[in-house]
C-alpha positions in Angstrom: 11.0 103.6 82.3 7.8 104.9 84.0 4.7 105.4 82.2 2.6 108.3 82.7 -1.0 108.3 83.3 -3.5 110.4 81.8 -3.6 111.2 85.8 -0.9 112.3 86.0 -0.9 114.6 83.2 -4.0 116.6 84.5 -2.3 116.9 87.8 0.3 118.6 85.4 -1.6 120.9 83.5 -3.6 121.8 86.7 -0.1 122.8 88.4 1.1 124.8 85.2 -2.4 126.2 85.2 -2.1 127.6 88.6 1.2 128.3 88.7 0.3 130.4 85.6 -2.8 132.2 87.2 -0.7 132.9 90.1 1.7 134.7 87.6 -0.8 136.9 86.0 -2.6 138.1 89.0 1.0 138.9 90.2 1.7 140.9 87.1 -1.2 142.7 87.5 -0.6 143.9 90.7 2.7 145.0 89.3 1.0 146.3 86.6 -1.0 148.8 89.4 2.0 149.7 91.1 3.8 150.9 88.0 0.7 153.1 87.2 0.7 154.5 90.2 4.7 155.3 90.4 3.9 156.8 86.8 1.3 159.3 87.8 3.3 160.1 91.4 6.2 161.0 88.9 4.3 163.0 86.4 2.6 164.8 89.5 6.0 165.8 90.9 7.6 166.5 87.4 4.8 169.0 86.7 5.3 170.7 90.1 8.9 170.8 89.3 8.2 172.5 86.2 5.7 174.4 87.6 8.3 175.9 90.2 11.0 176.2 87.5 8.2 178.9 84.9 7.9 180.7 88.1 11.7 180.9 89.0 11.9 181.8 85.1 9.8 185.2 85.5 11.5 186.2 89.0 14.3 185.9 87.2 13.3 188.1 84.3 11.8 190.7 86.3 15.5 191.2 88.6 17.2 191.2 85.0 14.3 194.3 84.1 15.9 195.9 87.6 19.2 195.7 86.8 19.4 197.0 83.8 17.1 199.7 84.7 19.8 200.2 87.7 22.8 200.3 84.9 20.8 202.6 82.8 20.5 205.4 85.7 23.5 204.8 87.3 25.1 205.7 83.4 22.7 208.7 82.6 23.7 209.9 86.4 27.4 209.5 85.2 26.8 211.4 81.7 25.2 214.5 83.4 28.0 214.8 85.9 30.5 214.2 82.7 28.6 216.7 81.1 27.8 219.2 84.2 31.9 219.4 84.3 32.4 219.5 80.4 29.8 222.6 79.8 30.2 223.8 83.1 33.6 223.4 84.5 33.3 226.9 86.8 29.9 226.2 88.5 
C-alpha cells in the first residue's frame, strides 16, 4: 500500500475545490438562462391572453348581431303572419 502525503491531499482538495467552483459558476449561468426563458414565456403567455380577451369581445359583439338579426327577421315574419291573419283581402 501507498501512503498519501499531506501533498497530496491539497492537490486533492484544490481539484475538488475547482472542480466545484467550475460547477457553481456553471449553474449560475443556467440559473440566467432559465430566468430569461421564464420571462420570454410569461411575455408570450400574456400576449396570448391578451389576443384571446380581444377575440372574447369580437365574439360577443357578432353574438349581439345575430340575435339582433333573429329578432327582426322573427318580428318581420309575425307582421306578415299577422298582415294575412287580420288582413287576408288586402
Amino acid at each position: 500500500m501507498s501512503t498519501v502525503t499531506e501533498n497530496d491531499l491539497r492537490e486533492l482538495k484544490k481539484l475538488i475545490n475547482s472542480r466545484f467552483d467550475g460547477l457553481s459558476n456553471e449553474l449560475k449561468t443556467v440559473d440566467k438562462k432559465i430566468d430569461v426563458y421564464i420571462a420570454k414565456t410569461d411575455k408570450k403567455l400574456n400576449s396570448i391572453q391578451h389576443n384571446f380577451d380581444a377575440l372574447k369581445k369580437q365574439s360577443e359583439k357578432q353574438d349581439n348581431r345575430i340575435w339582433l338579426l333573429i329578432s327582426g327577421l322573427f318580428l318581420t315574419l309575425l307582421g306578415v303572419v299577422a298582415k294575412i291573419a287580420f288582413f287576408p283581402n288586402s
